[in-house]
C-alpha positions in Angstrom: 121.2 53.7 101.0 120.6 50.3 102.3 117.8 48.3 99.9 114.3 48.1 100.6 114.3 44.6 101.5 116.7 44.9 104.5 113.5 46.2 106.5 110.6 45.2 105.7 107.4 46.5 106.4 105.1 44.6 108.3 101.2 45.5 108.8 100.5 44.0 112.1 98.1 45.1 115.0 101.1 47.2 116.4 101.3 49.2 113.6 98.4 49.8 112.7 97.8 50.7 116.6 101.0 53.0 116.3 99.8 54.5 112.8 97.1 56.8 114.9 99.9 57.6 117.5 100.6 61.1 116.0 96.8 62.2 115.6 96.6 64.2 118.7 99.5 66.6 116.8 98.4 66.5 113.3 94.8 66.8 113.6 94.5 70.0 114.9 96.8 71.5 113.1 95.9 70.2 109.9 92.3 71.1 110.7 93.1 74.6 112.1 95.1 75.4 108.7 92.4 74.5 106.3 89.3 76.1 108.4 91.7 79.6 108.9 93.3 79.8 105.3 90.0 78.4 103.6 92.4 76.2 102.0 90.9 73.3 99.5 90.4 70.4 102.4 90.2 67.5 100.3 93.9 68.7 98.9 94.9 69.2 102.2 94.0 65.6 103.6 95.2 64.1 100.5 99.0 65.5 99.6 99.3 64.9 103.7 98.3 61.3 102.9 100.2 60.6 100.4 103.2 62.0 101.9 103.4 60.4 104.7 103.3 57.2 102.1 106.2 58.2 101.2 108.3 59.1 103.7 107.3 55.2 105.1 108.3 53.8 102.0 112.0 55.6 101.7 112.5 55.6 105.8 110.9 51.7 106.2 110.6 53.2 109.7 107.7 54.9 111.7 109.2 58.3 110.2 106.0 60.6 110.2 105.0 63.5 108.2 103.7 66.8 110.5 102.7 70.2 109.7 105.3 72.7 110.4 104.5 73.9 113.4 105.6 77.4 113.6 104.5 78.1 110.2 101.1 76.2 111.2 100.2 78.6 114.1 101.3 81.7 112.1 99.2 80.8 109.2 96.1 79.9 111.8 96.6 83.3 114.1 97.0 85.2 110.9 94.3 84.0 108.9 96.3 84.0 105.8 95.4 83.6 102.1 96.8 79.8 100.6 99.1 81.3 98.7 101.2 83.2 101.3 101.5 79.7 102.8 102.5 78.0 99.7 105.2 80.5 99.4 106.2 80.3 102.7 106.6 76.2 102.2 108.6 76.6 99.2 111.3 79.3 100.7 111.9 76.2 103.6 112.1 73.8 101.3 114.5 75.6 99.1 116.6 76.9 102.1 116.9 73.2 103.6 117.7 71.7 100.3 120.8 74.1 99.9 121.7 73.3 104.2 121.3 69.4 103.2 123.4 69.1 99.7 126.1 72.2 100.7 127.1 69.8 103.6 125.9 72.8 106.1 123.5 70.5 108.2 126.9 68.1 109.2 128.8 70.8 110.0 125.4 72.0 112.3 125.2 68.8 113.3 128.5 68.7 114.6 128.8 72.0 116.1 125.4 71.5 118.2 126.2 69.3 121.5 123.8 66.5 122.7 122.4 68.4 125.7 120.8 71.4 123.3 119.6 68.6 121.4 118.1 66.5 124.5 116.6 70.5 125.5 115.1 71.1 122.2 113.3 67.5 123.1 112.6 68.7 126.7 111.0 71.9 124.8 109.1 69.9 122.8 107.6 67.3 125.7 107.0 70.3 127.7 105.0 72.4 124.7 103.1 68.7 124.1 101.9 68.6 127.4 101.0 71.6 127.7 98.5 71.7 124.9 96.9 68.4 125.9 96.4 69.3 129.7 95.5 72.8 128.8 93.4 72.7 125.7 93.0 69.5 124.7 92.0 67.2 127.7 89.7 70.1 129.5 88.1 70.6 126.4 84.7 69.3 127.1 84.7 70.0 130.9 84.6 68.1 133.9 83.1 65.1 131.3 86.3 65.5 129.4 88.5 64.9 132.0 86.6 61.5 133.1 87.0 60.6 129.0 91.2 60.8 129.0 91.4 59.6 132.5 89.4 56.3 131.3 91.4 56.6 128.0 95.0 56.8 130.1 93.8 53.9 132.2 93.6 52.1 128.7 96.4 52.9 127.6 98.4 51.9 130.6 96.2 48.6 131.6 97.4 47.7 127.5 100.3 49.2 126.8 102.4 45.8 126.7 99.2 44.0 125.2 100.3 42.0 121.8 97.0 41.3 120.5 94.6 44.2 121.7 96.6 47.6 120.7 96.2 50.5 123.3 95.5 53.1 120.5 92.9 51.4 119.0 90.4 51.5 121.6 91.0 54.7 122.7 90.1 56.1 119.2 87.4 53.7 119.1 86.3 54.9 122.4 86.4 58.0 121.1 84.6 58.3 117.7 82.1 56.0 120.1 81.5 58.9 122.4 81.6 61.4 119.3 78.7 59.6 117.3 76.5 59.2 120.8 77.2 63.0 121.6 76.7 64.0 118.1 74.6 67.4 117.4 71.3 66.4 115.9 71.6 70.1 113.8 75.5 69.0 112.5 75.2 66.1 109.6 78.0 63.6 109.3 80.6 64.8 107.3 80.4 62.1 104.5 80.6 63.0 100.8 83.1 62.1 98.1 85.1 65.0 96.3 88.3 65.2 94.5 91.6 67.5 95.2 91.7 71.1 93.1 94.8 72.5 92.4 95.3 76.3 94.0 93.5 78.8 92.0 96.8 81.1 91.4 100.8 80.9 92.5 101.9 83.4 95.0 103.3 86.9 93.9 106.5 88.2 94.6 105.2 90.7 97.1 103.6 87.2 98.9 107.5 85.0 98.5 108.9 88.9 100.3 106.5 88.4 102.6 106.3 85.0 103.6 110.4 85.0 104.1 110.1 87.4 107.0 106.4 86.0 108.2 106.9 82.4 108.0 110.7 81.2 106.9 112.4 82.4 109.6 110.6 81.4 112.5 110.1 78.4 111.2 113.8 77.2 109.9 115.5 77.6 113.5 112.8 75.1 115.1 113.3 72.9 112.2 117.0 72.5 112.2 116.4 71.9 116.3 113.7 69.6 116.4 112.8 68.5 112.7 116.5 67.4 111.4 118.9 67.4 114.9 116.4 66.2 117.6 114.9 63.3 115.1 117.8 62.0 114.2 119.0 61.5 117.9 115.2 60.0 118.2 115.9 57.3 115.3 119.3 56.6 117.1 117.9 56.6 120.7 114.6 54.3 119.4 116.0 51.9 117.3 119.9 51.6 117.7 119.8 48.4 115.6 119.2 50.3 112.4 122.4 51.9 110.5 122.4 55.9 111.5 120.4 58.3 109.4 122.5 61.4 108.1 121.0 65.1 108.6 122.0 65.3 105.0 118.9 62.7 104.1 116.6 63.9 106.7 117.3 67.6 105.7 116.5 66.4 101.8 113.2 64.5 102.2 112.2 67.5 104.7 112.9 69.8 101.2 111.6 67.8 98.7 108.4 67.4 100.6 107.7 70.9 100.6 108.4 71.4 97.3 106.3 68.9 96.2 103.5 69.9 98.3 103.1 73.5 97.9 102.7 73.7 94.7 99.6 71.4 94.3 97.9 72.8 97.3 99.7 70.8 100.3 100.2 72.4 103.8 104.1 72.6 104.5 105.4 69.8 106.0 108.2 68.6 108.0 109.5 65.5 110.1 109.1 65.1 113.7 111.2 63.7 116.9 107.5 63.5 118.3 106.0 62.5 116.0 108.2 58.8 115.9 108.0 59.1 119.6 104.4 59.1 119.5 104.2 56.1 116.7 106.6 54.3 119.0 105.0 54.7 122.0 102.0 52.8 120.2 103.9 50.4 118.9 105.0 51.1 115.4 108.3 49.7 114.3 108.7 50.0 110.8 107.5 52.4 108.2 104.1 50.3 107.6 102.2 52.1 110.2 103.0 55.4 108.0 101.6 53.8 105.2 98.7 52.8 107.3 97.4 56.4 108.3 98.6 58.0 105.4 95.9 55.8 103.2 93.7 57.0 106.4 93.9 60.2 105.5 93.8 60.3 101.6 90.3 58.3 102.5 89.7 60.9 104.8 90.3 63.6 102.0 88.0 62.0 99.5 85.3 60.4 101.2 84.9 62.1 104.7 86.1 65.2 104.7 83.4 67.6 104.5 83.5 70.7 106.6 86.7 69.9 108.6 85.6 71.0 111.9 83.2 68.4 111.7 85.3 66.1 110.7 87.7 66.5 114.1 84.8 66.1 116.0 85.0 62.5 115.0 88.1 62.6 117.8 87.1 64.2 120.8 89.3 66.3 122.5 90.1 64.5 125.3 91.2 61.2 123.2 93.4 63.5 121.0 94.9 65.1 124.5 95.6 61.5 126.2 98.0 60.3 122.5 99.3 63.7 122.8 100.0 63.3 126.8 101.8 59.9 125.6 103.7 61.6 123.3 105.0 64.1 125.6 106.1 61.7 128.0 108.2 59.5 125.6 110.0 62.4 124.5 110.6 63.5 127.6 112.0 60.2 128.8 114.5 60.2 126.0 116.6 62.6 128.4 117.2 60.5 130.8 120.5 59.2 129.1 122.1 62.5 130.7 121.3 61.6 134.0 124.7 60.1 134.8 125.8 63.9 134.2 123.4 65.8 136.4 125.1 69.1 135.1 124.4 68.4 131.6 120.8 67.1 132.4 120.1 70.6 134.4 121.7 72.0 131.3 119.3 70.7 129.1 116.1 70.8 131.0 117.2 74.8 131.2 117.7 74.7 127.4 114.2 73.1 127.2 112.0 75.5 128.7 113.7 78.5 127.0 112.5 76.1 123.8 109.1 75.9 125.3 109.1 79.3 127.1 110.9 82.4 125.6 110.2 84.3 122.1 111.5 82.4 119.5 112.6 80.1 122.1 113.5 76.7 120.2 116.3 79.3 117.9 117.4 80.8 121.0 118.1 77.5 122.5 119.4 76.4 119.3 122.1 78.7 119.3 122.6 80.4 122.7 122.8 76.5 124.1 125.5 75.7 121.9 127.8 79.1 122.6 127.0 78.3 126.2 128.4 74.7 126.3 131.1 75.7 123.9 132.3 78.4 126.6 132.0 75.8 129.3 133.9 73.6 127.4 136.8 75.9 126.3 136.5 77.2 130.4 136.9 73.6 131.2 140.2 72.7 128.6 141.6 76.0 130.1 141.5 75.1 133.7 142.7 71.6 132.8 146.1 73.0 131.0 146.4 75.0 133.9 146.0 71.9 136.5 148.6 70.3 134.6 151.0 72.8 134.5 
């Protein structure tokens, strides 16, 4: 592991600008959890935090900390009690710590070409833009539409601007249109409280449970997108920097998990969005996860509140427009298989059974790889045939 010192973290405008760059994705979630689960908030926000502390202080790059997303929209859906969750976070992390120290994520890593893993990012894009121009953007009407167009035309009009960062006037345009439109019946949600630890540790019957409920769905979209798809992103974004191994990525996703569970944290995962969207903004190095991680433990302890107040502070629309940017940055990492329109066709096919079908980013996972492995083994057999 290189030192500390070979990349150091700097806390310019950029970064702070890029720090926000992953709001639209982990605010609603984050928010949605704690209001469904009537988990503690103030733990939430905190552990969340501090997390994504320390994934910018062991990455020194803009490698962000986001809820797992399948287990996030189970948990939400489902209503379910903390503790099924907590269980649920510490079956992943246990299962991907085993996949990262057995050497299983190489040989994954290996077997999986790069067009599933460019589909699994098409998926992604696809699923991103899809919630901002369906739920996020339209959220308060035709007045919400006028709010991200004006907030697109920002961030285009700066999005090469040095000295005036495109994220942080959009969320300043936003929590100014939030405080002018606030309900006169809703107070602010200011207050100060600390973090409580969960009240009991889940029961057998709950770990049984939670396997089935929330493991599995969520461990095939987390070996696509969380440990395959961001490595490619850390490869494709900064090419400068030496390669990060699934084995390290696969570890921190674990140990995160199992840290955070048991002191009342959602579970937790990396992102290939996620650094796309910090990117996109302008974060290059893992200061700007400092930055909003220290925004969120303030967030836990000082303005928390009721939660769904608290997210009105960021109107829909603003969170819709980062999340739109998002999309389109992981989208355009594809475009490196466009000398290979096959393989680009492959992978855009790949990505909207991701987006699309049941369980779509596991059977795009797997039925992309036995499909390019037949077309490969197809393709060596007509070439000994050719030759003979």
């Amino acid at each position: 592991m290189p030192s500390l010192t070979a990349h150091p973290l700097r806390f310019t405008r950029a970064e702070f600008a890029g720090a926000f760059g992953d709001l639209g994705t982990d605010l609603p979630l984050l928010v949605g959890i704690v209001v469904a689960t009537g988990m503690d908030a103030t733990t939430a926000f905190v552990v969340f935090g501090a997390l994504q502390i320390a994934s910018g202080l062991a990455y020194r790059l803009p490698m962000p900390v986001q809820p797992l997303k399948a287990m996030a929209a189970i948990a939400i859906a489902g209503k379910l009690a903390p503790p099924l969750l907590a269980a649920g976070g510490l079956i992943v992390g246990v299962v991907m710590l085993l996949l990262a120290r057995s050497g299983a994520l190489e040989w994954i890593a290996r077997t999986v070409p790069k067009p599933v893993v460019r589909g699994i990012q098409i998926g992604l894009g696809i699923q991103l833009a899809n919630l901002a121009l369906t739920r996020f953007i339209p959220a308060d009407g035709a007045r919400g539409w006028l709010l991200a167009a004006v907030a697109l035309a920002i961030v285009l009009r700066l999005r090469n601007h040095a000295r005036v960062p495109a994220a942080l006037v959009v969320l300043a345009l936003g929590v100014v249109v939030a405080v002018a439109t606030w309900p006169a019946t809703v107070p602010l949600p200011l207050g100060v409280r600390l973090p409580t630890l969960p009240a009991r540790w889940p029961t057998p019957a709950e770990f049984a449970q939670a396997a089935v409920l929330l493991a599995l769905p969520q461990l095939a979209l987390s070996l696509g997108n969380s440990v395959l798809a961001t490595r490619q992103v850390v490869a494709d974004l900064f090419p400068d920097r030496e390669p990060l191994t699934v084995r390290r990525i696969g570890t921190t996703y674990a140990l995160m998990n199992l840290i955070a569970a048991p002191v009342g944290g959602i579970p937790v995962c990396h992102g290939s969005g996620g650094i796309a969207g910090h990117y996109a903004f302008g974060a290059r190095t893992g200061a700007s996860g400092i930055i909003y991680g220290t925004f969120l433990v303030l967030s836990g302890l000082l303005l928390v509140g009721e939660p769904a107040a608290f997210q009105r502070l960021f109107p829909g629309p603003i969170l819709g427009t980062l999340l739109l940017v998002e999309a389109v940055t992981v989208l355009w990492l594809a475009r490196d298989l466009r000398e290979t329109p096959a393989w680009l066709g492959f992978a855009a096919l790949c990505g909207l059974v991701a987006a699309f079908a049941p369980y779509g980013y596991a059977v795009a996972l797997v039925g992309g790889t036995l499909v390019a492995a037949l077309v490969a083994a197809l393709a060596a057999r007509t070439a000994r045939k050719t030759s003979v």
